[in-house]
PQR file of N, CA, C, O and H, with PARSE charges and radii, in Angstrom:
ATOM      1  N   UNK A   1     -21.132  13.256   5.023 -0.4000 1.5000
ATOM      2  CA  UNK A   1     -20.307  12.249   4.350 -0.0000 2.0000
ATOM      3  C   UNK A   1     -19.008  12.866   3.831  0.5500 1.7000
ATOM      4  O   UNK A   1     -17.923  12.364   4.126 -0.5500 1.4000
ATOM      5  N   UNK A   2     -19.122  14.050   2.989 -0.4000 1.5000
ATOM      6  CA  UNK A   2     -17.959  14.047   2.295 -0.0000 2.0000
ATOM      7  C   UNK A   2     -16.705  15.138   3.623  0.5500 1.7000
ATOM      8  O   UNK A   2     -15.502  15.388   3.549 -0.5500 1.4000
ATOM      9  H   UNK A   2     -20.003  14.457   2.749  0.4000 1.0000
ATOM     10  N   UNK A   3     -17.682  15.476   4.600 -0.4000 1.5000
ATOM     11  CA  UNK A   3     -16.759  15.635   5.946 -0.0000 2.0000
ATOM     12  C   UNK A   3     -15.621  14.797   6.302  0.5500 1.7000
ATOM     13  O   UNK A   3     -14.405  14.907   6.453 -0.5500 1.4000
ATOM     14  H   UNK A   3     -18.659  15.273   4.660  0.4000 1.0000
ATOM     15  N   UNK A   4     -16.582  13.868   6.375 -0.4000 1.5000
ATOM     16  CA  UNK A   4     -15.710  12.305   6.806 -0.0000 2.0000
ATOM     17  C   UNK A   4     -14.310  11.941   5.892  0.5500 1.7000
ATOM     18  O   UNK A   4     -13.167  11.880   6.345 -0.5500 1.4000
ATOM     19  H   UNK A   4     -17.571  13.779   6.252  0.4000 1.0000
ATOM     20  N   UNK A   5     -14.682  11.743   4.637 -0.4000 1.5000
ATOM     21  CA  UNK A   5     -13.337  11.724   3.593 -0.0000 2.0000
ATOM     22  C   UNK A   5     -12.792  12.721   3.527  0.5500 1.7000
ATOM     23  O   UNK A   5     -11.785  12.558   2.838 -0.5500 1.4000
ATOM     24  H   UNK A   5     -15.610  11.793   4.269  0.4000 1.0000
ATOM     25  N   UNK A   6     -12.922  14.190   4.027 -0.4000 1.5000
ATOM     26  CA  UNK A   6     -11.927  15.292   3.699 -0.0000 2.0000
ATOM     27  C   UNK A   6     -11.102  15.366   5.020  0.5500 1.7000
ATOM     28  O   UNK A   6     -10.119  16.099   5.129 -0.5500 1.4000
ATOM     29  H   UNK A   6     -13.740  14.323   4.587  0.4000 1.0000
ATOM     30  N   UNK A   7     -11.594  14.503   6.085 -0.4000 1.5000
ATOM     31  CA  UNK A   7     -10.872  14.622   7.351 -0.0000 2.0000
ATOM     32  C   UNK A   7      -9.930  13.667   7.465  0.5500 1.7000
ATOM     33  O   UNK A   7      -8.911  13.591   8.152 -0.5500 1.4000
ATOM     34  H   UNK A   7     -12.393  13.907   5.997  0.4000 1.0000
ATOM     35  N   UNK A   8     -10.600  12.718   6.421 -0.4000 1.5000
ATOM     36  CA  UNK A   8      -9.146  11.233   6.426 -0.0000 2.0000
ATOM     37  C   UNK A   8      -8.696  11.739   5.206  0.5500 1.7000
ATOM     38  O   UNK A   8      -7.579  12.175   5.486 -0.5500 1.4000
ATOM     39  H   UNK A   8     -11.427  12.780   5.863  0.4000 1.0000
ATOM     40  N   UNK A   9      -8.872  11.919   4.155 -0.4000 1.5000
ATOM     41  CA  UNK A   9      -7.655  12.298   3.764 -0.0000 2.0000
ATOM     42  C   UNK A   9      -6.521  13.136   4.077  0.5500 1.7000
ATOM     43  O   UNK A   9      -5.336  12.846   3.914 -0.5500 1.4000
ATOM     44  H   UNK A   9      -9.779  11.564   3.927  0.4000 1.0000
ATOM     45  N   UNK A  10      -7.209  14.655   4.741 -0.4000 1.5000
ATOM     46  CA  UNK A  10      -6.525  15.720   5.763 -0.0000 2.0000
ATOM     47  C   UNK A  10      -5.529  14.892   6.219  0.5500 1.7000
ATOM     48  O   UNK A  10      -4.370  15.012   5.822 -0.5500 1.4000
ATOM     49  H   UNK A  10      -8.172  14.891   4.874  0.4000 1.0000
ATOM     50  N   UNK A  11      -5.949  13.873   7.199 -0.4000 1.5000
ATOM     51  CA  UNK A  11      -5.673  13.256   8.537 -0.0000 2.0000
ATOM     52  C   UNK A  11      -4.437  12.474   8.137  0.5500 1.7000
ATOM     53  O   UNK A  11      -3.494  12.502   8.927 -0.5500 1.4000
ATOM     54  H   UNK A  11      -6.891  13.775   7.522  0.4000 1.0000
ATOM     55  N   UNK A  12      -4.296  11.663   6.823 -0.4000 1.5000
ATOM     56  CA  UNK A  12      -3.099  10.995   6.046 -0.0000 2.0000
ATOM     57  C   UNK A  12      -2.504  11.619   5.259  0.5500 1.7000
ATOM     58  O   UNK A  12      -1.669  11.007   4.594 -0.5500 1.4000
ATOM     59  H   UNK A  12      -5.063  11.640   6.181  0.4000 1.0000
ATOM     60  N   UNK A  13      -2.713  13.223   4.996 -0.4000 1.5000
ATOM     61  CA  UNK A  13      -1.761  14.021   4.198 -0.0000 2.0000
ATOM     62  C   UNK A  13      -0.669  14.224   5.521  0.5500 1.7000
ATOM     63  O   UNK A  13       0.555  14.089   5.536 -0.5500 1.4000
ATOM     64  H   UNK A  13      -3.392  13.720   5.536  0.4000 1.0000
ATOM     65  N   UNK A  14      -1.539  14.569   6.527 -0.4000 1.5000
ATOM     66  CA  UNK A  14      -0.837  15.212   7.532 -0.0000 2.0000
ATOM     67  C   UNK A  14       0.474  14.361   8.248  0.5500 1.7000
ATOM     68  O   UNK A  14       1.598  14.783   8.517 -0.5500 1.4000
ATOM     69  H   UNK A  14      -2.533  14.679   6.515  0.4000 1.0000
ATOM     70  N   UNK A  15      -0.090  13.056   8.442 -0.4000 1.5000
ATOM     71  CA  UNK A  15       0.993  11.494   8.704 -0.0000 2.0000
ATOM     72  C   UNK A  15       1.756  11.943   7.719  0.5500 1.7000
ATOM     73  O   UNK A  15       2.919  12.228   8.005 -0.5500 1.4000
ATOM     74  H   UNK A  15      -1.004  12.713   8.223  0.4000 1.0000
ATOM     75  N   UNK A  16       1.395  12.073   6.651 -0.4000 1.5000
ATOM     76  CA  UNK A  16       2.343  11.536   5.510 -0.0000 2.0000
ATOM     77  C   UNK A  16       3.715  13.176   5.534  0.5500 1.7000
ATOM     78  O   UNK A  16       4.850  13.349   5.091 -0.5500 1.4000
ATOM     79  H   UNK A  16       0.450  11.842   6.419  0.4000 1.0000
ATOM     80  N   UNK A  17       3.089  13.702   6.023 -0.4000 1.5000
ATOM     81  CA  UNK A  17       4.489  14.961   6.067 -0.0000 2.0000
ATOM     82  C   UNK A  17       5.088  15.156   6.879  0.5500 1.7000
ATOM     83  O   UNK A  17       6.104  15.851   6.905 -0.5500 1.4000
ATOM     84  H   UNK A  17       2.167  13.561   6.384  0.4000 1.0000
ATOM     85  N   UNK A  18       4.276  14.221   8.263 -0.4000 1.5000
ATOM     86  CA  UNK A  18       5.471  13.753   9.739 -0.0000 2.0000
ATOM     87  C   UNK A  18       6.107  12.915   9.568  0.5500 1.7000
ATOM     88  O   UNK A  18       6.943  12.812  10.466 -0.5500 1.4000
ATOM     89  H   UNK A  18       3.451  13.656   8.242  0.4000 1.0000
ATOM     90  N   UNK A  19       6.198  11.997   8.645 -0.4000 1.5000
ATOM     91  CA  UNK A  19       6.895  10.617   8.154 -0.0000 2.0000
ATOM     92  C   UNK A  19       8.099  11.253   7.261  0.5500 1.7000
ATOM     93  O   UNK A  19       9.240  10.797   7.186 -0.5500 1.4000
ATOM     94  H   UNK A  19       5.519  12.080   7.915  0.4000 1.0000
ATOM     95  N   UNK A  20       7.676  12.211   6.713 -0.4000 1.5000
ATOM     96  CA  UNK A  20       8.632  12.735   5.471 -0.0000 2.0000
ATOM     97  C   UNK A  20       9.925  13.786   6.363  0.5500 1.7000
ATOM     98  O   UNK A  20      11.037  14.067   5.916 -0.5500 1.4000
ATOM     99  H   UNK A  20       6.749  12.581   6.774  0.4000 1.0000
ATOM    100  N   UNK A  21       9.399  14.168   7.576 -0.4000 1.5000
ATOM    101  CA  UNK A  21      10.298  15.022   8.478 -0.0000 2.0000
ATOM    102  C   UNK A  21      10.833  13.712   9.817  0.5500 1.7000
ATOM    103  O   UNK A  21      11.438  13.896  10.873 -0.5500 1.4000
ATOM    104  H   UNK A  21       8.496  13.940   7.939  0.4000 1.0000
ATOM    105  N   UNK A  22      10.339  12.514   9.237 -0.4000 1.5000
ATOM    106  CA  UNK A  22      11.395  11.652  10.195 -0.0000 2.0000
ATOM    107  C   UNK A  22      10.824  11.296  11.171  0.5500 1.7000
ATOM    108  O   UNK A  22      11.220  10.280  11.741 -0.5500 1.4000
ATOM    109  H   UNK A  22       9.848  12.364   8.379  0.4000 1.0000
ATOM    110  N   UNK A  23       9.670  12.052  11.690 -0.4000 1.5000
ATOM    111  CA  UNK A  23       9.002  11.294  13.000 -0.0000 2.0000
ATOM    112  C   UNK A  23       8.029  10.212  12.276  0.5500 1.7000
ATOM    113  O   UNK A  23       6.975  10.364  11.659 -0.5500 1.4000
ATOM    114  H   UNK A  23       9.348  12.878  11.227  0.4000 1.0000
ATOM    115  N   UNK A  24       8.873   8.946  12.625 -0.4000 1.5000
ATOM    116  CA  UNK A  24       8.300   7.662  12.323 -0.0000 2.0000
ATOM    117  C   UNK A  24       7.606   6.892  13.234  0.5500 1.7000
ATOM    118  O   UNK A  24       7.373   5.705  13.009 -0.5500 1.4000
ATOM    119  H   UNK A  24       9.729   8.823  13.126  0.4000 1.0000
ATOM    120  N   UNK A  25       7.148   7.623  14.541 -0.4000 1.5000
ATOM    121  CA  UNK A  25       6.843   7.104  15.818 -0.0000 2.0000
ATOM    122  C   UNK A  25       5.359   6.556  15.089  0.5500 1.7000
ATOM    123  O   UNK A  25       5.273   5.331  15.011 -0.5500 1.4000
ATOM    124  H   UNK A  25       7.337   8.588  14.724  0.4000 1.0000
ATOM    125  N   UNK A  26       4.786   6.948  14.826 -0.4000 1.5000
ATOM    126  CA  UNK A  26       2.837   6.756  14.619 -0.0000 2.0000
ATOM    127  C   UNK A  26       2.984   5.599  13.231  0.5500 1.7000
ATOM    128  O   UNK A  26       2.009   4.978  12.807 -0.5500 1.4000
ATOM    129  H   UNK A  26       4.856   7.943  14.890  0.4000 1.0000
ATOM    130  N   UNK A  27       4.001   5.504  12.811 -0.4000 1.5000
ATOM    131  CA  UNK A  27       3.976   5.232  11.347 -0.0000 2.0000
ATOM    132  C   UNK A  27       3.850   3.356  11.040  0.5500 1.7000
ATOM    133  O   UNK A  27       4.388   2.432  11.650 -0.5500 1.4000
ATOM    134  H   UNK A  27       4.793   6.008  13.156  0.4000 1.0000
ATOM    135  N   UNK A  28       3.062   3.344  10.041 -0.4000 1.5000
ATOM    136  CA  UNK A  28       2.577   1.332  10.253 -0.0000 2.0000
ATOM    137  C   UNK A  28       3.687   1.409   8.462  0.5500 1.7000
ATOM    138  O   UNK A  28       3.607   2.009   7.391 -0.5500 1.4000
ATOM    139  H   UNK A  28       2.625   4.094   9.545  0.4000 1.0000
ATOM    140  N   UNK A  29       4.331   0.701   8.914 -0.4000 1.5000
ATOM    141  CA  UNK A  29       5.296   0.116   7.662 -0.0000 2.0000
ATOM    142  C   UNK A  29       4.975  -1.254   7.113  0.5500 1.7000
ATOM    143  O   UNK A  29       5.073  -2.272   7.797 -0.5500 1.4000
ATOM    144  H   UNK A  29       4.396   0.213   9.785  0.4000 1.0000
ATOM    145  N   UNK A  30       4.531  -1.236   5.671 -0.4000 1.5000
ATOM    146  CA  UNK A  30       4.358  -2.616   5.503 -0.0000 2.0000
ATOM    147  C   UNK A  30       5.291  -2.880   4.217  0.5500 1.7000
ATOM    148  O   UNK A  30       5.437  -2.180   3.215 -0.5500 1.4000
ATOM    149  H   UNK A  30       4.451  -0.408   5.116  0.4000 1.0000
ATOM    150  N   UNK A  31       5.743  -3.832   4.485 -0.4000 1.5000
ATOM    151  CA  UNK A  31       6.674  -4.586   3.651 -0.0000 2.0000
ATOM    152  C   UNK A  31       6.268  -5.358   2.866  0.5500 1.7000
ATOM    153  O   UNK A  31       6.046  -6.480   3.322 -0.5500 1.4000
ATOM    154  H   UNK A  31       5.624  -4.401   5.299  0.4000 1.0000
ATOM    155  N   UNK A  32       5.999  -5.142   1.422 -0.4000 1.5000
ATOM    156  CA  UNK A  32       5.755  -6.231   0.496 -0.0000 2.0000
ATOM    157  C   UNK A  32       7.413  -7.247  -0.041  0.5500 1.7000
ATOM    158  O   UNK A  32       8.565  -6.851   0.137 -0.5500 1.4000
ATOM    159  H   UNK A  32       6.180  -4.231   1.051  0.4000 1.0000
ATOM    160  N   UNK A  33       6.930  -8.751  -0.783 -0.4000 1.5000
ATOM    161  CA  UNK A  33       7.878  -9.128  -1.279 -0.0000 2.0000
ATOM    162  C   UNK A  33       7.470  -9.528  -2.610  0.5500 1.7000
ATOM    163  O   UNK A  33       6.274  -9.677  -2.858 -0.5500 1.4000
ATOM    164  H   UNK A  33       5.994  -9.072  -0.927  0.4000 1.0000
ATOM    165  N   UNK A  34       8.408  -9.723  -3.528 -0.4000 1.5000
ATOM    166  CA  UNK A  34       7.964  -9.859  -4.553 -0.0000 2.0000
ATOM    167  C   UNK A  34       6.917 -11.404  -4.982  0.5500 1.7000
ATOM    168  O   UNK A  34       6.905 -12.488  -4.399 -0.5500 1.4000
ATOM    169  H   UNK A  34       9.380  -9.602  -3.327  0.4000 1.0000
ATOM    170  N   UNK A  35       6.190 -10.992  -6.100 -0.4000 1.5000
ATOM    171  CA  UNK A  35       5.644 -12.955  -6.198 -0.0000 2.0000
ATOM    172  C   UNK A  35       5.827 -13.373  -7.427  0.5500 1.7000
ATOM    173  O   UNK A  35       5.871 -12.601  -8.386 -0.5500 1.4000
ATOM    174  H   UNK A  35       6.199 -10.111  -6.574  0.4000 1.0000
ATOM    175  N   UNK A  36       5.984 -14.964  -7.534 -0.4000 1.5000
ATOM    176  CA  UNK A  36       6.559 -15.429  -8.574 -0.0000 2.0000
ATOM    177  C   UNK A  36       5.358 -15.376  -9.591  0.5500 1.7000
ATOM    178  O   UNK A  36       4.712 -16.401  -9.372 -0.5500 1.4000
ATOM    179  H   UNK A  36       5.948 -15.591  -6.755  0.4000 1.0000
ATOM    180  N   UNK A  37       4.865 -14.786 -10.422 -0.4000 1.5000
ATOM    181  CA  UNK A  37       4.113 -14.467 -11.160 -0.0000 2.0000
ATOM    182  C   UNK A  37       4.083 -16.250 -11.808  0.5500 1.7000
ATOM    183  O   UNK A  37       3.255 -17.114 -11.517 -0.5500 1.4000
ATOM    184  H   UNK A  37       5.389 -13.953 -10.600  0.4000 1.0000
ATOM    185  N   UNK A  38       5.233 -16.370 -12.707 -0.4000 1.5000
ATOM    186  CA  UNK A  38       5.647 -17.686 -13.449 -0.0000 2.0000
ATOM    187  C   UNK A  38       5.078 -18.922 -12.799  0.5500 1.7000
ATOM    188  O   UNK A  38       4.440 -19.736 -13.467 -0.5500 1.4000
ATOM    189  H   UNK A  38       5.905 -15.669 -12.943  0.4000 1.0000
ATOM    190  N   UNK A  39       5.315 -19.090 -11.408 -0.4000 1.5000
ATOM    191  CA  UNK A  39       4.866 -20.143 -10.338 -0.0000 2.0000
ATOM    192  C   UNK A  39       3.330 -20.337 -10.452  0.5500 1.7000
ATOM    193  O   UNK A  39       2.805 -21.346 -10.922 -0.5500 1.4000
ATOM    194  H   UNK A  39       5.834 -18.429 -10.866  0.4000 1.0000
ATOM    195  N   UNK A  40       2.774 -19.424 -10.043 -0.4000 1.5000
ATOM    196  CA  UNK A  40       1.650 -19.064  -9.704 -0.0000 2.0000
ATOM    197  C   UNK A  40       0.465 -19.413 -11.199  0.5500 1.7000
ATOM    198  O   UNK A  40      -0.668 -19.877 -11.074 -0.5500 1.4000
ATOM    199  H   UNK A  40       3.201 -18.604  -9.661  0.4000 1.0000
ATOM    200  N   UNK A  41       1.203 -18.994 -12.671 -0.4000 1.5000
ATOM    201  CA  UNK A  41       0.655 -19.397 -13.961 -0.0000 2.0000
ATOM    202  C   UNK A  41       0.859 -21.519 -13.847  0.5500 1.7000
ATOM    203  O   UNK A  41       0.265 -22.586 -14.001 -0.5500 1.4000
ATOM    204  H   UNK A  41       2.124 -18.617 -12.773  0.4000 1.0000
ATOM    205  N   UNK A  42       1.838 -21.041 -13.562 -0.4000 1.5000
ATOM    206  CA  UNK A  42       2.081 -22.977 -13.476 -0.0000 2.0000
ATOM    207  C   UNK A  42       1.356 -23.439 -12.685  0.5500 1.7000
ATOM    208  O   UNK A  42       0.780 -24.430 -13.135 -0.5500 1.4000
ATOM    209  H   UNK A  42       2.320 -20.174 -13.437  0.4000 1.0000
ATOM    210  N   UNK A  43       0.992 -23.094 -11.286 -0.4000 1.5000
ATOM    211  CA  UNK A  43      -0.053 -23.532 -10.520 -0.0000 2.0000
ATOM    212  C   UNK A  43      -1.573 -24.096 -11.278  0.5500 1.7000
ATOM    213  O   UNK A  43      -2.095 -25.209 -11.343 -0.5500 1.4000
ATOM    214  H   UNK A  43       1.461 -22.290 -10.920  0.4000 1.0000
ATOM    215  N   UNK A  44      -1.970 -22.724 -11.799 -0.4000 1.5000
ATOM    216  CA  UNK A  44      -3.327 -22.538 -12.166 -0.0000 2.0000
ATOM    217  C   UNK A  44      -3.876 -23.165 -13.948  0.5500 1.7000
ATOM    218  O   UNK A  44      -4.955 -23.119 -14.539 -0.5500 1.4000
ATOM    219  H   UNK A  44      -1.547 -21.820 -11.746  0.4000 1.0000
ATOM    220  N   UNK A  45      -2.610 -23.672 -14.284 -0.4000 1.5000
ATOM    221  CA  UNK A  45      -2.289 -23.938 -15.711 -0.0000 2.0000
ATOM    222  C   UNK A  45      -2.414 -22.943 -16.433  0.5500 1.7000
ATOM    223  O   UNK A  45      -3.461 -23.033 -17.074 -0.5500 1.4000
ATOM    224  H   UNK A  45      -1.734 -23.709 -13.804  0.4000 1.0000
ATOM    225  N   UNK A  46      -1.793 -21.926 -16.672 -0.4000 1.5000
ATOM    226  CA  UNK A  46      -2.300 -20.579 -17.780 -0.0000 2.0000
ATOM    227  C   UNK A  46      -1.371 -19.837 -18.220  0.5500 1.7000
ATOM    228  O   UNK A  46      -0.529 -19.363 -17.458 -0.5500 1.4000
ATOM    229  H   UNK A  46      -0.943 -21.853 -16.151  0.4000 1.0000
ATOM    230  N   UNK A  47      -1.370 -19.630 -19.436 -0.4000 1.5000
ATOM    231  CA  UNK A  47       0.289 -19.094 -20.483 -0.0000 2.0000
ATOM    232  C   UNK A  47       0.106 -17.593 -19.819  0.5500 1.7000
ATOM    233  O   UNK A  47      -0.706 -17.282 -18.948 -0.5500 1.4000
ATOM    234  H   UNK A  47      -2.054 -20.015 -20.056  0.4000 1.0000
ATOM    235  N   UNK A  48       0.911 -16.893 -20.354 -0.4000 1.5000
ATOM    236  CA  UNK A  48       1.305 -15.435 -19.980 -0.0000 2.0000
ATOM    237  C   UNK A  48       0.263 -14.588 -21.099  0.5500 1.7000
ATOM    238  O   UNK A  48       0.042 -13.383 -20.986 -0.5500 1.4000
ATOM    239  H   UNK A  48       1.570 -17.146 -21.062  0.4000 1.0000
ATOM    240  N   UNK A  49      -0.469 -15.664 -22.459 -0.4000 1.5000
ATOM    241  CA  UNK A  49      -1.272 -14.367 -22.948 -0.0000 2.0000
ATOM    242  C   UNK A  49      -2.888 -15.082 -22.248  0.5500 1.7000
ATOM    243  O   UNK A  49      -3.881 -14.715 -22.875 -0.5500 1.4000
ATOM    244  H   UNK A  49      -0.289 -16.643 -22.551  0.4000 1.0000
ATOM    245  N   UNK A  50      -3.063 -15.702 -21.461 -0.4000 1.5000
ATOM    246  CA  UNK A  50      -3.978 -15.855 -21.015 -0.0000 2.0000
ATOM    247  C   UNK A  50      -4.742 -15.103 -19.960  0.5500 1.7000
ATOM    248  O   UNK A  50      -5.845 -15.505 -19.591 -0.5500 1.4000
ATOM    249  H   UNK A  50      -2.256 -16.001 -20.952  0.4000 1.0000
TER
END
């Protein structure tokens, strides 16, 4: 077991320092956007100390 997690983490340190030297070929980019927090209380009916 703890093979398994020391090889994925290994395995995404290692992405993560080919990404940092620019080879972006392998690399999954995800784009968040922001959310209307305010909207979303108004939706559900609920104040901000709720």
């Amino acid at each position: 077991m703890m093979s398994k997690v020391f090889e994925s983490v290994k395995q995404g340190l290692t992405e993560a320092i080919e990404f940092s030297k620019g080879k972006t070929d392998k690399a999954i980019a995800h784009e968040f956007t922001p959310i209307d927090v305010k909207e979303i209380r108004n939706k559900v009916n609920m104040s901000q100390l709720e």
